[in-house]
Backbone bond lengths (Angstrom), bond angles and torsions (degrees), N, CA, C in turn:
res aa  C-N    CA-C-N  psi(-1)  N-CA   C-N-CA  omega(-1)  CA-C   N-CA-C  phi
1 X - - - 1.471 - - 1.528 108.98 -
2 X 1.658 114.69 142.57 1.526 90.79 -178.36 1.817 101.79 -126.96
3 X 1.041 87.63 167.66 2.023 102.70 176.17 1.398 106.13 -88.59
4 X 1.662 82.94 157.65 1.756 93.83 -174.38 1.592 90.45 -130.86
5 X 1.610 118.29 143.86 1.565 110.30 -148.93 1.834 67.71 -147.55
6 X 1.771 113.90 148.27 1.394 116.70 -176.24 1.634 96.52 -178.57
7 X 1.459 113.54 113.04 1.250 128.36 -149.24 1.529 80.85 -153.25
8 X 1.719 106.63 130.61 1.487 107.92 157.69 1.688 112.23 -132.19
9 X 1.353 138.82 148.25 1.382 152.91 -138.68 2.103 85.58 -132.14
10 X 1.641 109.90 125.49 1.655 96.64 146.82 1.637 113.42 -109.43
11 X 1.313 113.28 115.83 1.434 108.16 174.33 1.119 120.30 -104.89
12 X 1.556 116.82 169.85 1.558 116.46 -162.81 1.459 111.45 -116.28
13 X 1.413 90.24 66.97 1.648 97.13 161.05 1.091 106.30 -166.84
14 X 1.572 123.02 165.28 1.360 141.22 -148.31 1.527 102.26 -71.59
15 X 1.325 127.34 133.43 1.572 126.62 -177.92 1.539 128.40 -54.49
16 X 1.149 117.76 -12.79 1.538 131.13 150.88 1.210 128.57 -50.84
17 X 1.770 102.58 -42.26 1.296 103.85 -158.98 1.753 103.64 -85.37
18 X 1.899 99.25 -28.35 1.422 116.60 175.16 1.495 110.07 -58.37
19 X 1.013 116.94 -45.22 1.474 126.03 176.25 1.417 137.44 -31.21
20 X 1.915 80.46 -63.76 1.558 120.07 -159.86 1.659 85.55 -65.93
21 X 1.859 117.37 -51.16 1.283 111.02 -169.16 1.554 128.46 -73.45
22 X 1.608 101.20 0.25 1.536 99.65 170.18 1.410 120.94 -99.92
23 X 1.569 102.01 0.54 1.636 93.40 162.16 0.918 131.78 -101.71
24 X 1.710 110.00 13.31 1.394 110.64 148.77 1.318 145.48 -75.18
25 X 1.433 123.86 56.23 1.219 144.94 -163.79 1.348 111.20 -27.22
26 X 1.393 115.56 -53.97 1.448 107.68 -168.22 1.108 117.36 -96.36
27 X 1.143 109.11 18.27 2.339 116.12 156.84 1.733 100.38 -97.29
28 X 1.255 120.38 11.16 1.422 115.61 177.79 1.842 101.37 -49.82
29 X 1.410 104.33 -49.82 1.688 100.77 -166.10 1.827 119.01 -47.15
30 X 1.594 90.71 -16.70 1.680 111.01 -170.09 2.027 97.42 -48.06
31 X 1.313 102.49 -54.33 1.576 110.10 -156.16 1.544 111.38 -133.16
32 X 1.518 107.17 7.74 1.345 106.70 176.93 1.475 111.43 -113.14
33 X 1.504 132.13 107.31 1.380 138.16 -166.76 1.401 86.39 -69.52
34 X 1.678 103.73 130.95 1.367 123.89 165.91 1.509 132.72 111.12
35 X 1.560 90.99 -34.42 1.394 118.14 179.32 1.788 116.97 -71.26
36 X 1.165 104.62 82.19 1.474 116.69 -174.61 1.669 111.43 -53.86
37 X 1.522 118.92 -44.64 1.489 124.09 -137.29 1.217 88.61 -150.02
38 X 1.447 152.27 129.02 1.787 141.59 107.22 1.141 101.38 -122.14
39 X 1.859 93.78 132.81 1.391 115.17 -163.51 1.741 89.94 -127.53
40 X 1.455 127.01 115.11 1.048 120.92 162.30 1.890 124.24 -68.32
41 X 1.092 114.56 132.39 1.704 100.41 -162.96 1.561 80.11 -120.97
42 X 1.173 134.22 6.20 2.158 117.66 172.47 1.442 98.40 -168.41
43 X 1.101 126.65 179.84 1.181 130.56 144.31 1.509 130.72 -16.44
44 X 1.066 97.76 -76.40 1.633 121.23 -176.69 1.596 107.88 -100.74
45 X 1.205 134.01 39.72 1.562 144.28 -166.07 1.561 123.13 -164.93
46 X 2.039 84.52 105.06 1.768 84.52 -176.19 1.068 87.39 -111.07
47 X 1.685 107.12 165.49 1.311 131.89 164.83 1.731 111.18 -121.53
48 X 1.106 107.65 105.40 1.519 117.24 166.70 1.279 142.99 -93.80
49 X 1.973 127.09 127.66 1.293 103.63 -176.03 1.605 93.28 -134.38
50 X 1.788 113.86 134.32 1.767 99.96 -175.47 1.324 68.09 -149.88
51 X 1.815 91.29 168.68 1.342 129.01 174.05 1.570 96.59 -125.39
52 X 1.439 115.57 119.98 1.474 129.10 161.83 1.427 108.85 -98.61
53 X 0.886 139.94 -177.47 1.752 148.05 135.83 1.432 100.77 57.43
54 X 1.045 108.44 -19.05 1.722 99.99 -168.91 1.545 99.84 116.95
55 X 1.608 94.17 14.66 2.306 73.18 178.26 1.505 90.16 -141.32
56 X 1.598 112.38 146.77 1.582 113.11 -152.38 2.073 74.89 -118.53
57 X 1.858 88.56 144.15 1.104 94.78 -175.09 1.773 95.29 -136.93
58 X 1.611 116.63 159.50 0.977 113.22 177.37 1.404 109.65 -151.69
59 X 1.338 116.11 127.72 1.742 136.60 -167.01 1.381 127.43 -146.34
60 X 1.354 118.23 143.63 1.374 110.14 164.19 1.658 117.63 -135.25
61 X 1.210 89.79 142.62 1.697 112.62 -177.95 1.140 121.77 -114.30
62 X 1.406 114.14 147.15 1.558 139.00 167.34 1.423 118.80 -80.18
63 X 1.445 91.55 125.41 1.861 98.40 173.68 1.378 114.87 -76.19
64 X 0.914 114.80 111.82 1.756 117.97 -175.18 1.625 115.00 -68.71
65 X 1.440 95.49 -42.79 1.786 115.79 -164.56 0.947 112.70 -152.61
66 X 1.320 129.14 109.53 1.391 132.19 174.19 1.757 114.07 -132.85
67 X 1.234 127.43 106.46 1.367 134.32 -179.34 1.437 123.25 -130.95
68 X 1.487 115.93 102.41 1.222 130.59 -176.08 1.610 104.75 -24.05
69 X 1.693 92.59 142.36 1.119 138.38 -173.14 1.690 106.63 36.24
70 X 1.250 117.58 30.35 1.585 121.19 -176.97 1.400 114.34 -120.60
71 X 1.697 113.88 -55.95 1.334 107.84 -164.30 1.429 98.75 178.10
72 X 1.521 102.35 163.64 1.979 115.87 -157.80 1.445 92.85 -146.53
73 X 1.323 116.29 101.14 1.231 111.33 171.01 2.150 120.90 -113.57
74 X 1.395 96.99 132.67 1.381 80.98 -175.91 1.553 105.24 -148.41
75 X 1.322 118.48 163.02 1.780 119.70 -177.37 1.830 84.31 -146.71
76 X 1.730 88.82 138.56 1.427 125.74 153.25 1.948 111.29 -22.28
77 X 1.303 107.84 137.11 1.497 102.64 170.32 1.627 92.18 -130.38
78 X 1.512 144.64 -21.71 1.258 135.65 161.92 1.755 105.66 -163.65
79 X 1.201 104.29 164.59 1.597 101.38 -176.90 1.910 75.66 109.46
80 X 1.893 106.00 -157.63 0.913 144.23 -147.11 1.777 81.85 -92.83
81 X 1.643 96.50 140.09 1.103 112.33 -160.84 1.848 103.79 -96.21
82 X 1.353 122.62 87.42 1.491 131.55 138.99 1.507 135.61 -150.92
83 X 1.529 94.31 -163.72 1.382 95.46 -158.74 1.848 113.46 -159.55
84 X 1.449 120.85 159.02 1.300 90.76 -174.69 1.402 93.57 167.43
85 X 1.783 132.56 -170.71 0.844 122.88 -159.27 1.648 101.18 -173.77
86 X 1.242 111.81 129.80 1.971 128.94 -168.28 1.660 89.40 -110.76
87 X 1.558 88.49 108.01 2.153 87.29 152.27 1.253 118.54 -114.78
88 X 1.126 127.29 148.35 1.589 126.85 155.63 1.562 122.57 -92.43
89 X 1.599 109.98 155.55 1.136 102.45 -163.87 1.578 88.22 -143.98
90 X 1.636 124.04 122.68 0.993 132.89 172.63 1.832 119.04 -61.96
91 X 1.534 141.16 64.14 1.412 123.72 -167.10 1.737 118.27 -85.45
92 X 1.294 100.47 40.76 1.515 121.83 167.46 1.890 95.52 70.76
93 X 1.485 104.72 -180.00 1.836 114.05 169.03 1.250 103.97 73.42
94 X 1.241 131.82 20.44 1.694 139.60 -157.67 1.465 115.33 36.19
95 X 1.209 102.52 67.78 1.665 111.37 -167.72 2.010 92.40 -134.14
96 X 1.584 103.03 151.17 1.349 109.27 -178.84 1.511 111.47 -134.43
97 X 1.265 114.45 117.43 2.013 107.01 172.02 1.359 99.98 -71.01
98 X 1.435 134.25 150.63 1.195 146.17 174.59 1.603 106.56 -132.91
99 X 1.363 116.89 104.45 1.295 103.76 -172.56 1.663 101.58 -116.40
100 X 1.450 125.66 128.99 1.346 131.27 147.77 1.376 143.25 -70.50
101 X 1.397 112.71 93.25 1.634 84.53 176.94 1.507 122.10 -114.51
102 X 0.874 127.13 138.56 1.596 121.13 -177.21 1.241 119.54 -147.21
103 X 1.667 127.37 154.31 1.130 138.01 -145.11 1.767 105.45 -146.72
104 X 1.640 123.24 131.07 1.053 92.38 176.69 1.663 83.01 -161.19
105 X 1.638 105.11 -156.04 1.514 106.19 -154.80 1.620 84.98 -133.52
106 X 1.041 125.29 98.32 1.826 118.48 161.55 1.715 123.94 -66.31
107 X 1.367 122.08 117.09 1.584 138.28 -165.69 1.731 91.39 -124.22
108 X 1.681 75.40 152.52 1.553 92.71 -159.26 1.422 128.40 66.58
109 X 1.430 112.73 153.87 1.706 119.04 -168.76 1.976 93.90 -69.70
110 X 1.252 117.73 -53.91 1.508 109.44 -178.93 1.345 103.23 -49.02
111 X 1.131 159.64 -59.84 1.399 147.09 -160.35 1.543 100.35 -77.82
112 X 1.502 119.33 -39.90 1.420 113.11 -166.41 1.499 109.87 -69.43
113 X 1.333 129.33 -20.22 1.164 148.34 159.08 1.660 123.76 -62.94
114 X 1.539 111.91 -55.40 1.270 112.39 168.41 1.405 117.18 -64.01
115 X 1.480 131.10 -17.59 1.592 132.66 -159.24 1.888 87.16 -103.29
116 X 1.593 124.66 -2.41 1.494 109.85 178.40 1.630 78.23 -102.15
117 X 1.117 171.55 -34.86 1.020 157.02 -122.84 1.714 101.72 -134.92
118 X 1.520 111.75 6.20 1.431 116.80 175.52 1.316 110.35 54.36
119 X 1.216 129.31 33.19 1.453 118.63 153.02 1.516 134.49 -18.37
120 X 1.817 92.67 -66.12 1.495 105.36 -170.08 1.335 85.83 -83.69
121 X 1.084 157.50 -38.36 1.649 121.62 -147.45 1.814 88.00 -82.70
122 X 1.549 121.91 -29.74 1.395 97.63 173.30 1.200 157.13 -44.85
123 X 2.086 82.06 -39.50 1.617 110.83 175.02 1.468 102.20 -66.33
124 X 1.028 120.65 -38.64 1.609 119.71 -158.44 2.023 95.32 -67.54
125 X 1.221 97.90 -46.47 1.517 101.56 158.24 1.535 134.16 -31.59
126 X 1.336 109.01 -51.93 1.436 125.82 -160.39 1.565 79.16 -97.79
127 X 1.255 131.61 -36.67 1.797 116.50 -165.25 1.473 94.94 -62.09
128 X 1.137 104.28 -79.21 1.579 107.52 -179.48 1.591 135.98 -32.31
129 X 0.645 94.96 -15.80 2.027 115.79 169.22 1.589 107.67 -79.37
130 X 1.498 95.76 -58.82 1.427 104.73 178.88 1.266 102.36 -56.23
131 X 1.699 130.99 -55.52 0.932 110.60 -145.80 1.860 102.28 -81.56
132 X 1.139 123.02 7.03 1.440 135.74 -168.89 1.796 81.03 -74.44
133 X 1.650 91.42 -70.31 2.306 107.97 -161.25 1.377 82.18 -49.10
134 X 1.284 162.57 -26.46 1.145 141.74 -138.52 2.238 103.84 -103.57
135 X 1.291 81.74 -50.65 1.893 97.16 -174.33 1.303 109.05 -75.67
136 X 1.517 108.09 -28.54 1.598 104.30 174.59 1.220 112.63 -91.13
137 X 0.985 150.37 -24.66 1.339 145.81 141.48 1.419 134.43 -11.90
138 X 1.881 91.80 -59.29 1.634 105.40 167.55 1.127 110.43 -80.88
139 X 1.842 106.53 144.56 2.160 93.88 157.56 0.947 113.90 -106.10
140 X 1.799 125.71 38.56 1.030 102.07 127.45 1.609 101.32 -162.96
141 X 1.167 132.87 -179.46 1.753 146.12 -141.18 1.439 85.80 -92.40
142 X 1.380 111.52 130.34 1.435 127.30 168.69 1.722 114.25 -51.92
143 X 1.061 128.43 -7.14 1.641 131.41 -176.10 1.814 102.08 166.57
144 X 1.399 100.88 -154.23 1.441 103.28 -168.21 1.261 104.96 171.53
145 X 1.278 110.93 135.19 2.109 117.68 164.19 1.338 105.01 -125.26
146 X 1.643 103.41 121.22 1.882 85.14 166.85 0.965 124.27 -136.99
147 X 1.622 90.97 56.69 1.296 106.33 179.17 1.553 99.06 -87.61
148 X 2.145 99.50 -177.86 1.477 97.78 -171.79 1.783 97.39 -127.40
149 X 1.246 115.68 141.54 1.728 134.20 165.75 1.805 102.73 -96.73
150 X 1.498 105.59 118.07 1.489 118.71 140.42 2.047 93.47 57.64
151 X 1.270 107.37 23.09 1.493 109.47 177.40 1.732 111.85 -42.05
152 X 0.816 132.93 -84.23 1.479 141.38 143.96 1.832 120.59 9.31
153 X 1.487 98.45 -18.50 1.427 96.21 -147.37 1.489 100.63 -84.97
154 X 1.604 103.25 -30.69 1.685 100.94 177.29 1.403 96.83 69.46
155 X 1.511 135.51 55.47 1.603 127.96 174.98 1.531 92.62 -97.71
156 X 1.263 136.82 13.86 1.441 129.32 164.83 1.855 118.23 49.96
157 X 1.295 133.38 -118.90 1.713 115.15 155.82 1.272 114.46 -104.85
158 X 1.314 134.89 119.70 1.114 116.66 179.59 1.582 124.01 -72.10
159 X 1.002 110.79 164.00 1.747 110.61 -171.13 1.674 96.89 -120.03
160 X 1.614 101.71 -161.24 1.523 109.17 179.78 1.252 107.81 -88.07
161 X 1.181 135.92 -14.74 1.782 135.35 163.57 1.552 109.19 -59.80
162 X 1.269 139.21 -11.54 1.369 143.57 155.73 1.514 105.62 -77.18
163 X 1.295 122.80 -23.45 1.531 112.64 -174.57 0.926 98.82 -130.07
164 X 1.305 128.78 63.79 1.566 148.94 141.37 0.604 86.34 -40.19
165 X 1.592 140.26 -82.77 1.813 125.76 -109.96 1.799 99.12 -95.30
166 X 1.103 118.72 13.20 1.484 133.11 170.01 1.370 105.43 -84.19
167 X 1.553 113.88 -63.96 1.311 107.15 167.35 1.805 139.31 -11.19
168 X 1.594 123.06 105.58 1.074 145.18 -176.48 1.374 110.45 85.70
169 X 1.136 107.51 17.67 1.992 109.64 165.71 1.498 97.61 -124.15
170 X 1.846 74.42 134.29 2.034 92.35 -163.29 1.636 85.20 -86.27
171 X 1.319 140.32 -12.43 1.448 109.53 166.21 1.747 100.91 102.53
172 X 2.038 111.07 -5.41 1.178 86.17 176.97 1.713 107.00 99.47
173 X 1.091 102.48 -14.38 1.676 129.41 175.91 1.448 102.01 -22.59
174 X 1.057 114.63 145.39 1.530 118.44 166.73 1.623 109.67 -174.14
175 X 1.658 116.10 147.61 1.260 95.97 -175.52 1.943 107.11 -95.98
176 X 0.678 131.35 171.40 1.618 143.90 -169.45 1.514 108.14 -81.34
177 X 0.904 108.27 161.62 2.216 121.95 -156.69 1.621 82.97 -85.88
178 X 1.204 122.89 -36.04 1.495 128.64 -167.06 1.439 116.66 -65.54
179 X 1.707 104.65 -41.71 1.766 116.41 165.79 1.105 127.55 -78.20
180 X 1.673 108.01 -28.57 1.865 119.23 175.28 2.158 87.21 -70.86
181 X 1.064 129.78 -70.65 1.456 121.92 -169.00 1.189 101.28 -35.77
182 X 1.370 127.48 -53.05 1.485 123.27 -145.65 1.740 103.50 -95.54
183 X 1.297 103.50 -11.32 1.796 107.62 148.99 0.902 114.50 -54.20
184 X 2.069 116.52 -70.71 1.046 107.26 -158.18 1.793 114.97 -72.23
185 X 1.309 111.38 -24.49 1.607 99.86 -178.56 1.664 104.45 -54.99
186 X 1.578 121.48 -31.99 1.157 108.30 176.99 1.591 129.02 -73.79
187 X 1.382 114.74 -4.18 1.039 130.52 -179.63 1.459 117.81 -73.38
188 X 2.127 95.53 -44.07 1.429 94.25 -167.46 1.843 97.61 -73.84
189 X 1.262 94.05 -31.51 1.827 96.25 -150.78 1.811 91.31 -57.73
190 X 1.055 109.86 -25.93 1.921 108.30 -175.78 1.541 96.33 -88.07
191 X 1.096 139.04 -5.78 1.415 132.15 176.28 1.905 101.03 -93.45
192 X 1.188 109.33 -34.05 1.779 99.68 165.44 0.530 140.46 -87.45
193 X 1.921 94.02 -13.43 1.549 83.57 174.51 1.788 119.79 -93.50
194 X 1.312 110.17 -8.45 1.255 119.50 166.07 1.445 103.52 -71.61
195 X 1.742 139.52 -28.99 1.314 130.84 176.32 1.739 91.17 -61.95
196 X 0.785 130.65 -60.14 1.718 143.94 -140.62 1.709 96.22 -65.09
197 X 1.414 119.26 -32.20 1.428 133.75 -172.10 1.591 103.52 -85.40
198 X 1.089 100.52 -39.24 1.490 111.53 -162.21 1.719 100.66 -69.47
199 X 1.267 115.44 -44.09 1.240 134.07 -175.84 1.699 122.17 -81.29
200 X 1.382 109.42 2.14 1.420 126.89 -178.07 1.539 104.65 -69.99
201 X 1.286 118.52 -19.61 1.473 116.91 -149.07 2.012 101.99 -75.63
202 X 1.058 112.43 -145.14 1.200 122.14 -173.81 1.394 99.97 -126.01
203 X 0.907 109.09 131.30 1.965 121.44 -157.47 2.014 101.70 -123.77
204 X 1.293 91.90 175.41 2.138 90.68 152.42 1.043 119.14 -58.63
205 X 1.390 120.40 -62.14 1.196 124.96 -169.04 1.840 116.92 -101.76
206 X 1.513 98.92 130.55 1.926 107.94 177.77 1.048 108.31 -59.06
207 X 1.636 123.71 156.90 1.360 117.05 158.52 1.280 95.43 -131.60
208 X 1.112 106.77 167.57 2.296 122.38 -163.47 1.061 102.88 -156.26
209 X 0.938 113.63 132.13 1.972 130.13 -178.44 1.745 98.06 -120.60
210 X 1.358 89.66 154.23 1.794 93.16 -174.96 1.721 94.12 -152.80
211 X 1.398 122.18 131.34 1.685 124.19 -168.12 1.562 91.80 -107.76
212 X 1.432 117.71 131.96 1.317 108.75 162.89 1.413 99.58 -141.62
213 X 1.656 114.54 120.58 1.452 105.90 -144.27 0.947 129.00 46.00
214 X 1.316 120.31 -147.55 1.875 129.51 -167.99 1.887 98.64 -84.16
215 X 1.415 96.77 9.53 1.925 85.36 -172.66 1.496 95.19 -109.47
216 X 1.354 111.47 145.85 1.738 137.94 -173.13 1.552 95.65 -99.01
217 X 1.229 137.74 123.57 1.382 138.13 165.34 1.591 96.69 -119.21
218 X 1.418 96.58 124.13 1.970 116.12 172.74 1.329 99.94 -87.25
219 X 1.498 111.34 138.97 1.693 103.23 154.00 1.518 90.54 -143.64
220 X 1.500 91.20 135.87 1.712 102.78 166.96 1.568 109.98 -97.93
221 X 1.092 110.71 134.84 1.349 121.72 -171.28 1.805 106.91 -112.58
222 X 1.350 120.30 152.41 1.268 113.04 166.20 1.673 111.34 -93.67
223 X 1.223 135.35 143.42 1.392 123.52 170.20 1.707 122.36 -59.26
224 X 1.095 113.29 -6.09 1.403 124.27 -164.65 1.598 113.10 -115.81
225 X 1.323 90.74 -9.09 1.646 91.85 168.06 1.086 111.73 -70.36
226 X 1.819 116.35 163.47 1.452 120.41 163.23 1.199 121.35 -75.25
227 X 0.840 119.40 112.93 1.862 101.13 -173.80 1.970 97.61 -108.20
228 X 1.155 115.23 37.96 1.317 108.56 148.97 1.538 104.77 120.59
229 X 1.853 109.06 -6.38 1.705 97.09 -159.30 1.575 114.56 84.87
230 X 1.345 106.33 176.41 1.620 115.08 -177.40 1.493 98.58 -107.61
231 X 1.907 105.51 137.73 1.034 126.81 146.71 0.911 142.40 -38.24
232 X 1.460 150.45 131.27 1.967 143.17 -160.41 1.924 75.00 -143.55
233 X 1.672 85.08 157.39 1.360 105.66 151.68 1.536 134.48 -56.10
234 X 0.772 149.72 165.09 1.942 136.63 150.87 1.079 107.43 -81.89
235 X 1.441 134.89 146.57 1.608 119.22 146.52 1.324 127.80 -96.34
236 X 1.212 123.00 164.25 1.355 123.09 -161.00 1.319 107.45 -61.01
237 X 1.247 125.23 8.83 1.721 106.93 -170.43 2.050 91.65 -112.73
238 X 1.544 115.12 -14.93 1.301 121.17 -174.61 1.809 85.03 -93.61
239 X 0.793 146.44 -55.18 1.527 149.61 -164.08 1.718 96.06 -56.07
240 X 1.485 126.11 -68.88 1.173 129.39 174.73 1.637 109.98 -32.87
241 X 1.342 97.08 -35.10 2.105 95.55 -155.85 1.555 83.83 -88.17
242 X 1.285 136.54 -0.29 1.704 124.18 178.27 1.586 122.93 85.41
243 X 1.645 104.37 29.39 1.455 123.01 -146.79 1.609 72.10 -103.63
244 X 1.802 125.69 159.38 1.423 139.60 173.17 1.533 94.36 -106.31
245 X 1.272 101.54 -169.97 1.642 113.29 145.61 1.062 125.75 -78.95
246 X 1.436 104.18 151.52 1.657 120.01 -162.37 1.536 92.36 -153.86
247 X 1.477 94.49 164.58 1.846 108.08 179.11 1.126 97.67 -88.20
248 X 1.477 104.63 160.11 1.233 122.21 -178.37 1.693 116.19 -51.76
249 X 1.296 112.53 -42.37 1.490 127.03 -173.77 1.273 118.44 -85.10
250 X 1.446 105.92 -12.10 2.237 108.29 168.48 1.303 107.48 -45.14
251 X 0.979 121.38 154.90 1.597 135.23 176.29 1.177 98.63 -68.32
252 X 1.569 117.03 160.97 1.459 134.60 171.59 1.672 100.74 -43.85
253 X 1.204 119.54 -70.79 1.370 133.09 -162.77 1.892 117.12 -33.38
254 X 1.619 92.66 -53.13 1.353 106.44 167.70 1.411 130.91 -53.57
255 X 1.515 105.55 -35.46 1.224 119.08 179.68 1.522 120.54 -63.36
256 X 1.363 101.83 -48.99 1.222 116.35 -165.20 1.709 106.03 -71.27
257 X 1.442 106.62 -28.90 1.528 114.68 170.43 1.581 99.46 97.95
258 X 1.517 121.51 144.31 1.390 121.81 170.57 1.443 132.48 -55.98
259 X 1.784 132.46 82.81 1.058 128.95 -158.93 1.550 101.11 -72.99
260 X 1.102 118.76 -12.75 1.598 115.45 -164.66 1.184 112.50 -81.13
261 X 1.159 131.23 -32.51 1.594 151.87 172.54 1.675 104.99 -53.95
């Protein structure tokens, strides 16, 4: 099943200049989180390599439609399956609508997961901002093409039925060293803590913890040791004579405590 993602940016500069800077494909990495690599290889031929979510994908697409200062339309030909289409819209005051829309197919549980939690429609969010701080900044557009792709063609937005032929190529897919680590820390921390559970039970040997201040003192005890006999009360006539506690089984003498001393 695929998502439909549609985010529009107003920036403050003249629609030329907005234009000029989105056909510079391969400064995409400048303001687009994720976007590692676009390498234009023709006219009408990108080559893309990004890491979203933690999973690095790599594709290239055909420009379907591209007509100065209006709109860039393009769909997937293999790699990661989308497609979609950027217009500009002149709303006078040297101001530009920038609208995104794009459509695509999420593979694998990491993407199928990030696309319920709106990942990409976020990023597409955060690109577009950037790419606002980025054009307004400059006065003026890092380069420019104005030339025209398939003008005539009337391909309207393209969707993922234009990038069929992408369909069942993961693009090279892989997930990132950053998500395999942060597996495995989750792996270990659920492996101790199932050791830590496992080990709760009642064993040969006791264990006893004692806090004095912020410090933890362990003592392993054997069950079979003596640990002294059982405790009795004193009575007031052994308490008077300066006698402590004693086990039940100390001799009289002990009990009574050393009067001679």
């Amino acid at each position: 099943m695929s998502t439909q993602v549609e985010k529009t940016v107003l920036v403050n500069v003249p629609v030329s200049r907005a234009y000029n800077q989105w056909t510079q494909f391969e400064d995409f990495p400048q303001f687009m989180g994720g976007v590692q690599r676009v390498e234009q290889l023709s006219d009408d031929r990108l080559e893309w390599v990004a890491e979203i979510a933690g999973v690095r994908r790599q594709w290239q697409a055909r420009i379907l439609e591209q007509v100065p200062d209006r709109k860039v339309a393009w769909a997937a030909t293999e790699g990661a399956t989308n497609a979609g289409a950027v217009t500009f819209e002149d709303v006078g005051g040297g101001q530009t609508s920038v609208t995104l829309t794009l459509e695509f197919e999420p593979e694998g549980i990491v993407e199928k997961v990030g696309d319920k939690l709106n990942v990409v429609e976020n990023q597409a969010e955060r690109d577009l901002e950037r790419f606002k701080e980025f054009i307004e900044s400059e006065r003026y557009a890092t380069g420019a093409w104005r030339g025209s792709v398939g003008q005539s063609a009337g391909v309207g937005t393209p969707g993922v039925a234009e990038a069929a032929a992408s369909r069942g190529d993961s693009g090279k897919a892989g997930v990132s060293g950053k998500v395999v680590a942060a597996g495995v820390g989750v792996a270990a921390a659920a492996a101790a803590a199932a050791a830590a559970a496992g080990g709760s039970g009642t064993t040969s040997d006791e264990h006893t913890s004692e806090r004095t201040d912020d410090t933890v003192v362990e003592h392993d005890t054997d069950p079979g040791e003596d640990r002294g006999g059982d405790i009795r009360m004193l009575t007031d006539e052994e308490i008077m004579a300066g006698a402590s506690d004693v086990p039940l089984g100390a001799p009289e003498s002990s009990r009574d405590g050393d009067t001679n001393g």
